[in-house]
C-alpha positions as CSV (number, residue, x, y, z in Angstrom):
1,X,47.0,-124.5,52.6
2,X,43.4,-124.4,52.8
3,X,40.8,-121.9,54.6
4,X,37.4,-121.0,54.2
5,X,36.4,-117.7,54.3
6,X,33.0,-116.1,53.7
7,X,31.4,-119.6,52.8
8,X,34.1,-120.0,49.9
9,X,36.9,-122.6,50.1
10,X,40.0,-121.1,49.1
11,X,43.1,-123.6,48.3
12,X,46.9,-123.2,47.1
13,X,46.8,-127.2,45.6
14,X,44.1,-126.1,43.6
15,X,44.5,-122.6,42.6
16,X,47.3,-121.1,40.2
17,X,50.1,-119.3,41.6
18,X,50.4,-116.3,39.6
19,X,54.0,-114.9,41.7
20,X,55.8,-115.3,44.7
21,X,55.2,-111.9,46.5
22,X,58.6,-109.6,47.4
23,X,59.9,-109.3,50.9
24,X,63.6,-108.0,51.5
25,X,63.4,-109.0,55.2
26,X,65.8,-112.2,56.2
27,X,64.5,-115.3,57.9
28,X,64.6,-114.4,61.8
29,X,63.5,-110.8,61.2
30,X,60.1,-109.6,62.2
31,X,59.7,-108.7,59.2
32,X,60.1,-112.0,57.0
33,X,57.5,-113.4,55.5
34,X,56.9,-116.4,52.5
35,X,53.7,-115.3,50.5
36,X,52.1,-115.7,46.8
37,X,49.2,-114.5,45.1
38,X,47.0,-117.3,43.6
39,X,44.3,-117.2,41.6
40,X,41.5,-119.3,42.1
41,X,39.4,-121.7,39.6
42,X,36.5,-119.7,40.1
43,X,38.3,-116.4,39.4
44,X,39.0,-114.7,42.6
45,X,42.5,-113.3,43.4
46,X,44.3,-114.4,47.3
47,X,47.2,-114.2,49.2
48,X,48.9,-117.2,50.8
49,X,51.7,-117.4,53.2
50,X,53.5,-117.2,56.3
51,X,55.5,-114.7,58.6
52,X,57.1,-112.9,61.6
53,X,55.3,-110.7,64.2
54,X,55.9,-107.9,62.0
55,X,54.7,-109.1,58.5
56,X,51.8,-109.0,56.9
57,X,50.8,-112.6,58.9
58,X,51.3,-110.9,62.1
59,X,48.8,-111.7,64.9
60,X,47.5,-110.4,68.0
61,X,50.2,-111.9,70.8
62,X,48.4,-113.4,74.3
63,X,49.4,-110.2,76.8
64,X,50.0,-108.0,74.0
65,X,52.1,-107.3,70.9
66,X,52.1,-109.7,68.2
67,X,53.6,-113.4,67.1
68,X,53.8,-114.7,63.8
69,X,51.0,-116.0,61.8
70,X,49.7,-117.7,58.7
71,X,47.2,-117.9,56.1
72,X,45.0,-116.9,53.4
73,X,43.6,-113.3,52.6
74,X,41.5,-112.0,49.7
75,X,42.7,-109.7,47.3
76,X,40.5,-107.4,44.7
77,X,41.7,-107.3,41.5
78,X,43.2,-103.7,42.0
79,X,45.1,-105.3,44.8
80,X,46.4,-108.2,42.8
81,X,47.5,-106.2,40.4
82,X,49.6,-104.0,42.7
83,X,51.1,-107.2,44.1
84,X,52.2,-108.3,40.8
85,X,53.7,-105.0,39.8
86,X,55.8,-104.7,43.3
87,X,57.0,-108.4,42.2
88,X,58.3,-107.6,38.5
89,X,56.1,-109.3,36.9
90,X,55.9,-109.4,32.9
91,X,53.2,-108.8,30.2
92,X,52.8,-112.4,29.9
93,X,51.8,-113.0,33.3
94,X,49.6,-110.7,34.0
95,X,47.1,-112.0,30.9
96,X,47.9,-115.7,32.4
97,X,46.4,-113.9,35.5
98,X,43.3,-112.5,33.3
99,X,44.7,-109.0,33.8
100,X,45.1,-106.1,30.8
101,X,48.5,-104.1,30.3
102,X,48.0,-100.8,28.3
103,X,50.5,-98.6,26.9
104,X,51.1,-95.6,29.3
């Protein structure tokens, strides 16, 4: 998937996927949706994916409501690091994704 946004030309072939994102929803619900945080080359964190009307892809729906969507949003890295911690994500991936881990 490819989008431009703000000038920039954001792209899943040519970025790194740093984790598939969690959703507990099941393919039908509203709910369901197919997402991954990437990394650019340049540095700068997004979200990629696909959903239902009631997912993080929703759209506004012709008449009202919503429908399903896609695409590409940008994430901070205060974001992207929230994403990766709701997805398990170890030690070792967050410094391939240029992010610190300090004790707690």
């Amino acid at each position: 998937m490819r989008r431009i946004i703000d000038g920039k030309a954001y792209d899943t072939e040519t970025a790194a996927q740093l984790c598939e994102l969690p959703c507990s929803a099941n393919p039908g619900d509203f709910a369901w949706h197919e997402s991954a945080l990437y990394r650019s080359p340049r540095g700068r964190f997004f979200i990629a994916g696909r959903g239902g009307p009631a997912s993080l892809w929703a759209e506004p729906a012709q008449g009202g409501g919503s429908t399903g969507g896609d695409g590409i949003r940008i994430v901070d890295e205060e974001e992207a690091r929230r994403w990766m911690e709701q997805a398990g994500c170890d030690e070792a991936e967050f410094a391939r994704a240029g992010l610190r881990v300090e004790e707690g």
